[in-house]
Backbone as a chain_set.jsonl record, in Angstrom:
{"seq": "XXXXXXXXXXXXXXXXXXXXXXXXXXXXXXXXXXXXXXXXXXXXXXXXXXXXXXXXXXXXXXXXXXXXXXXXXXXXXXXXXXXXXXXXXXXXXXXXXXXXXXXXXXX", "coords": {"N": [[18.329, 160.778, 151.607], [16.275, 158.237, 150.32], [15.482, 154.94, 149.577], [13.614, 154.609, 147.63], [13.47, 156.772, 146.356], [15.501, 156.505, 144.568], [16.914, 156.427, 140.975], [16.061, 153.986, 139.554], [14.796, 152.109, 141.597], [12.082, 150.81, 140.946], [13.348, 149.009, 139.007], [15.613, 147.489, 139.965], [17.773, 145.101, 141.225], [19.443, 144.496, 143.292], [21.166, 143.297, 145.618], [22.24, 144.61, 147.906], [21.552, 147.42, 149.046], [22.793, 150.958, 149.043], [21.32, 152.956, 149.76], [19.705, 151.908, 151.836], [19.939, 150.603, 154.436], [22.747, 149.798, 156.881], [25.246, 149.089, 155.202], [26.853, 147.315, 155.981], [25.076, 145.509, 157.502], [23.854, 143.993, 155.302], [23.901, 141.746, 152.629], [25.567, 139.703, 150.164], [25.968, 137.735, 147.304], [28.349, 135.28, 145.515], [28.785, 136.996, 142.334], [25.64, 138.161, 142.447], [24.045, 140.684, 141.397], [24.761, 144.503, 141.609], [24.61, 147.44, 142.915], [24.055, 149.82, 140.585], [24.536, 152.488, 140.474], [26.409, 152.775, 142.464], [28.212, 151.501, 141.671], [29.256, 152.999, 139.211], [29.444, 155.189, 140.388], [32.188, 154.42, 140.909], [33.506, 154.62, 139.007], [36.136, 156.797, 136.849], [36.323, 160.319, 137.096], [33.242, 160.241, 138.083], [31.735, 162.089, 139.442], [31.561, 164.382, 138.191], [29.75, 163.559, 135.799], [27.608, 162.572, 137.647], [26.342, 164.834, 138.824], [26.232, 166.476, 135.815], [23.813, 165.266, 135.365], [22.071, 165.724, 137.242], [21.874, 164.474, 139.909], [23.168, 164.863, 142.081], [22.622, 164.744, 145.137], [22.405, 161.968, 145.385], [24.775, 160.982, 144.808], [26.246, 161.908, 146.538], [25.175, 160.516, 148.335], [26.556, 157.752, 147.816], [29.14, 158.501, 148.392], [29.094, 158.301, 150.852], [28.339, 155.794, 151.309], [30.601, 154.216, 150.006], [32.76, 155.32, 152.204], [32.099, 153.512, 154.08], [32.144, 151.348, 153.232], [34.737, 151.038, 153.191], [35.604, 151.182, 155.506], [34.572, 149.369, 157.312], [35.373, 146.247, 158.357], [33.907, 143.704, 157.403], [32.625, 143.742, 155.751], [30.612, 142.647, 152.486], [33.306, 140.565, 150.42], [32.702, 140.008, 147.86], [31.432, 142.591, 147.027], [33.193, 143.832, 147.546], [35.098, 142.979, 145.605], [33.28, 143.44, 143.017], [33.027, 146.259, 142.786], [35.778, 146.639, 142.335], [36.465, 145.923, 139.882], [35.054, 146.877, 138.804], [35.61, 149.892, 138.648], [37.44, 149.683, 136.451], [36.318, 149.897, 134.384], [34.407, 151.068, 131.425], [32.461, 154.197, 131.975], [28.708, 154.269, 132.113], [27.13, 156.017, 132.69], [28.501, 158.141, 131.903], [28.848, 157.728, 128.851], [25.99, 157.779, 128.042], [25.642, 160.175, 128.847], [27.458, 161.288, 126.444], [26.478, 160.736, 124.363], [23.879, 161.721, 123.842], [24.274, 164.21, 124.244], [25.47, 164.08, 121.463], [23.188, 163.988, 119.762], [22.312, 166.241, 120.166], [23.786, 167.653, 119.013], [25.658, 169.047, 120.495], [28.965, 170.175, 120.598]], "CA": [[17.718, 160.192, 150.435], [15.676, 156.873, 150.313], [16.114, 153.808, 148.574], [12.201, 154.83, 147.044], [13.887, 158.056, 145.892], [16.524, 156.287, 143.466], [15.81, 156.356, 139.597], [16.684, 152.622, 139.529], [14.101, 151.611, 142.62], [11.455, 150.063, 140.557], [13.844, 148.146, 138.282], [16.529, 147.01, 140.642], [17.69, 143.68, 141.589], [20.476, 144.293, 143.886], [20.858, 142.648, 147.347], [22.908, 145.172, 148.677], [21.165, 149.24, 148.632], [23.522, 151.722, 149.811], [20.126, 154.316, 150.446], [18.978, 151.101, 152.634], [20.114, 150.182, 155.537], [23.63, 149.834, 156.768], [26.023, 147.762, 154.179], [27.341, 146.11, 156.853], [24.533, 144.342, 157.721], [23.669, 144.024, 154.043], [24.683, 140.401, 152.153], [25.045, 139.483, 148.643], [26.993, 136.112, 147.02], [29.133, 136.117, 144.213], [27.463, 136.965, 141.022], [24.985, 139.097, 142.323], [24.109, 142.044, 140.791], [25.719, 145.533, 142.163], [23.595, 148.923, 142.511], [23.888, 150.78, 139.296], [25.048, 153.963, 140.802], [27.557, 152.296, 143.267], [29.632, 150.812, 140.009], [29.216, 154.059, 138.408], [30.614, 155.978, 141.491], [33.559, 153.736, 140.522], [34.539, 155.677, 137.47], [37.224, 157.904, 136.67], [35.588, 161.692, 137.027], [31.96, 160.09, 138.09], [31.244, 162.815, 139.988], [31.065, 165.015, 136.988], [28.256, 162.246, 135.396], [26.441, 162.386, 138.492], [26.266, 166.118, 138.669], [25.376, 166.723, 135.047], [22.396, 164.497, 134.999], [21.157, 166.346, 138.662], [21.933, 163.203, 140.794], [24.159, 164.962, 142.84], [22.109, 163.815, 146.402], [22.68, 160.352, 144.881], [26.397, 160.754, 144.681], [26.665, 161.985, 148.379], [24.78, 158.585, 149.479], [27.35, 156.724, 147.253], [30.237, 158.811, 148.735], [28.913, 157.649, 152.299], [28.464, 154.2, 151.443], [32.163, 154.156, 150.135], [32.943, 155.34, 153.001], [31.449, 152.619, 155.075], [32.514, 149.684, 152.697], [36.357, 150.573, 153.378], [36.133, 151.402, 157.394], [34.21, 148.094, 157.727], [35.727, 144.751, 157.92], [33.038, 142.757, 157.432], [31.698, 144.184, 153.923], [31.183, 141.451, 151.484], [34.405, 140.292, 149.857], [32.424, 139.78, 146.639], [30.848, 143.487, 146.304], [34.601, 145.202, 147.096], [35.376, 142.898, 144.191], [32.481, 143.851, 142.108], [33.588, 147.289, 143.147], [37.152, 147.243, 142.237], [36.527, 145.432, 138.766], [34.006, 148.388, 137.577], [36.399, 150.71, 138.937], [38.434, 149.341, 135.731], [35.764, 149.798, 133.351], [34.126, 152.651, 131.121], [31.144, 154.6, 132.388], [27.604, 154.454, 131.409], [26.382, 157.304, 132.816], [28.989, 159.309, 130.986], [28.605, 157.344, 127.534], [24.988, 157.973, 127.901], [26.167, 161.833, 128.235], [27.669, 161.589, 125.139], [25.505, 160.371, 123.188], [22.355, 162.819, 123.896], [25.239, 165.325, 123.282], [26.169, 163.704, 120.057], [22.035, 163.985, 119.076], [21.313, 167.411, 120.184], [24.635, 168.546, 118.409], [26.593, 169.53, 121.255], [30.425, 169.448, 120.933]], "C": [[17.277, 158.772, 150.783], [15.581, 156.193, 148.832], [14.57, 153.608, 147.387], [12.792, 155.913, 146.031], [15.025, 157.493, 144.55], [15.746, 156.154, 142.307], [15.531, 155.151, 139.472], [15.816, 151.902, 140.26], [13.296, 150.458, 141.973], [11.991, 148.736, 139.483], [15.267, 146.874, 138.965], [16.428, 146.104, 141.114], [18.586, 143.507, 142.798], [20.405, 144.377, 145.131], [21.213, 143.594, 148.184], [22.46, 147.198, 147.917], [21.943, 149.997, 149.415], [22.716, 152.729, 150.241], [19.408, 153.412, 151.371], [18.842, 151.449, 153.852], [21.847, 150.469, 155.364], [24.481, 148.91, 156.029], [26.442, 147.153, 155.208], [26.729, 144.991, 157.338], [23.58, 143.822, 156.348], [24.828, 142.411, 153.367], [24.495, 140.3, 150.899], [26.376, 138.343, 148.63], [27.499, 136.599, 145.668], [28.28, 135.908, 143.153], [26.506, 138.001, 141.297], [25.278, 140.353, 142.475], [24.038, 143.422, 142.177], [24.873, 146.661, 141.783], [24.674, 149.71, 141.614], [24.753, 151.54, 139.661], [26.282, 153.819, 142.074], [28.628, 152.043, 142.395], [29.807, 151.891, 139.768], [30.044, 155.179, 139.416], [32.058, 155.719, 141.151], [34.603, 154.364, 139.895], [35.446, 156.264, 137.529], [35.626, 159.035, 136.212], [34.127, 161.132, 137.568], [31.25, 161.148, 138.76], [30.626, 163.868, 138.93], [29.547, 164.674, 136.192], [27.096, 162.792, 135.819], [25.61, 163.933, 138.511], [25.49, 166.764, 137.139], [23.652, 166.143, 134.878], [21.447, 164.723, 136.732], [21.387, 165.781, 139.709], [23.287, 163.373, 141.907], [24.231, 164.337, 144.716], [22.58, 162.495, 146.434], [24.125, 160.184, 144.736], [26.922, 161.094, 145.808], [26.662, 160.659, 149.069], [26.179, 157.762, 148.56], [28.635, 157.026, 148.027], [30.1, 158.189, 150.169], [29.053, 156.028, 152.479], [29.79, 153.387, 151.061], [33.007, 154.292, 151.128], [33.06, 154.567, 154.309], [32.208, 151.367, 154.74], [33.728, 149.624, 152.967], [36.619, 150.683, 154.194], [35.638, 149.823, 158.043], [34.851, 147.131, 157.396], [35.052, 144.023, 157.222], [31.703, 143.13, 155.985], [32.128, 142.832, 153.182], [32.286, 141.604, 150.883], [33.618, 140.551, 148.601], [31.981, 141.309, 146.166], [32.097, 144.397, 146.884], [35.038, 144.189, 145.992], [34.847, 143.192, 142.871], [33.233, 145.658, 141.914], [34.915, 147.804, 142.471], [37.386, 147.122, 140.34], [35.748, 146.324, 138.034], [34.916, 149.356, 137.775], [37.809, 151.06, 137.062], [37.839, 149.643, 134.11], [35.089, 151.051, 132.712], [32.791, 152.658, 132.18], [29.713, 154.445, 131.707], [26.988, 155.59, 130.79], [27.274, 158.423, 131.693], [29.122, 159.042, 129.132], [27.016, 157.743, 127.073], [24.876, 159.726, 127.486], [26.565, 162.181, 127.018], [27.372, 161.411, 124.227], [24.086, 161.198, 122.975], [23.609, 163.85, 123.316], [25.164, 165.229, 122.026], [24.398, 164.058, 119.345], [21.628, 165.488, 119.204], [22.767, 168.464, 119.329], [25.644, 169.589, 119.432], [27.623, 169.393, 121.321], [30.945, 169.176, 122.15]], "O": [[17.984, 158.151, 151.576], [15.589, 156.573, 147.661], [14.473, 152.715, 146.545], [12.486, 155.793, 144.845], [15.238, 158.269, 143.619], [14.542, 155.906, 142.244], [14.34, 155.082, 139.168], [15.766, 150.761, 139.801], [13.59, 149.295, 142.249], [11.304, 147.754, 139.202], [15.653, 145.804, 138.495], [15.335, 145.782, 141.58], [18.538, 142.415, 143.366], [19.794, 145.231, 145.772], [20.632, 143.61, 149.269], [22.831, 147.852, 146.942], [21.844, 149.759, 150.619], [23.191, 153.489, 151.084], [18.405, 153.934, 151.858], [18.049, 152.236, 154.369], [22.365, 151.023, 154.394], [24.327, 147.739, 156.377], [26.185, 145.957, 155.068], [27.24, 143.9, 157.589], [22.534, 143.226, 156.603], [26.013, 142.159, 153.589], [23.452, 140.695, 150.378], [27.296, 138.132, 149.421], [27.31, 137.609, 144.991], [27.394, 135.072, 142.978], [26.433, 138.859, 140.418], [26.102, 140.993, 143.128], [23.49, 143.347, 143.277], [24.466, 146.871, 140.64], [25.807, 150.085, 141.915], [25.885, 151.366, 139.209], [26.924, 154.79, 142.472], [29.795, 152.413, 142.517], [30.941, 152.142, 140.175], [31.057, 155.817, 139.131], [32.942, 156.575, 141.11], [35.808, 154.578, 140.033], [35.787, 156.347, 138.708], [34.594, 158.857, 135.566], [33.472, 162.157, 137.374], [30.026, 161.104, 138.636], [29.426, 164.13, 138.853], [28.556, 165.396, 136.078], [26.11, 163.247, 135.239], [24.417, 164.056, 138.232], [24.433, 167.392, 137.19], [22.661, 166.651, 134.355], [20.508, 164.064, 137.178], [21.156, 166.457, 140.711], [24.061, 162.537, 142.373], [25.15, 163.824, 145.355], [23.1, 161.978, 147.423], [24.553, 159.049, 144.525], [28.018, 160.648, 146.147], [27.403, 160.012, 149.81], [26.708, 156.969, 149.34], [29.305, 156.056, 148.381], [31.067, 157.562, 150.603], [29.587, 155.315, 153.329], [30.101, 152.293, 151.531], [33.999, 153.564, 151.16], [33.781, 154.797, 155.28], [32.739, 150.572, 155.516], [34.221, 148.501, 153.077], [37.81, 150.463, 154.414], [36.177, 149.252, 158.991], [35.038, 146.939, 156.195], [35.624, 143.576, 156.227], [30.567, 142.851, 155.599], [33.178, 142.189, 153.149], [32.556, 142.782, 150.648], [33.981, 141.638, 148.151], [32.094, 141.484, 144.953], [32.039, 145.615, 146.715], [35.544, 144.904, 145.127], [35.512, 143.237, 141.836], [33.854, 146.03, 140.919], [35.152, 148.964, 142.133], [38.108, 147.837, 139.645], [35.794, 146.484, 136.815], [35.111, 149.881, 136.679], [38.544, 151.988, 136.724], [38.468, 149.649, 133.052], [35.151, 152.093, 133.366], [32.278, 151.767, 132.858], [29.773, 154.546, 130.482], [26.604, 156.023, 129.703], [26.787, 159.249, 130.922], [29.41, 159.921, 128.32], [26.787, 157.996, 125.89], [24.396, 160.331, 126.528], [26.164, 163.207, 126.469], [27.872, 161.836, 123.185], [23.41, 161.179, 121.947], [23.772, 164.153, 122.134], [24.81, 166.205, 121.364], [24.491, 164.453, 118.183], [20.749, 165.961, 118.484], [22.715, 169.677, 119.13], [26.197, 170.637, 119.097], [27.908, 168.471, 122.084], [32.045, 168.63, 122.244]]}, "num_chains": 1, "name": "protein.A"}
């Protein structure tokens, strides 16, 4: 998958693309903003999320780039803290799920 291929591409601000290049040689400072679908990986169940809404390709690259951020030393400090602090927080993607649910009358 390519970093053209994300839904997020044209709106995205974030220094660090896990469909880029390698995070390792990837930099960001504190404060800046964290790919969308990297936080969201975070979740409790996100896989589920990712899966209903098709984006299952997109949850492989996230599983790889997780992969990368905890074998590497040298990953920013600031985006395994961004990382650990969404980890703590609700989901989007799956609030977003429940709310098209909640409109089309789906229990």
């Amino acid at each position: 998958m390519q970093m053209y291929d994300c839904p997020k591409f044209d709106s995205c601000s974030a220094p660090i693309c896990p469909l880029s290049r390698k995070i390792e040689y990837q930099s960001m400072g504190n404060g800046e903003r964290v790919c969308f679908y990297l936080t969201e990986y975070q979740k409790f169940n996100s896989e589920a999320s990712f899966k209903v809404l098709g984006l299952e390709e997109l949850c492989e690259a996230m599983s790889q780039a997780m992969d990368e951020i905890h074998s590497k030393p040298h990953t920013s400090i600031y985006l395994k803290r961004a990382l650990q602090l969404a980890s703590q927080s609700s989901s989007r993607m799956a609030r977003g799920i429940e709310l098209k649910n909640q409109s089309v009358g789906v229990a």
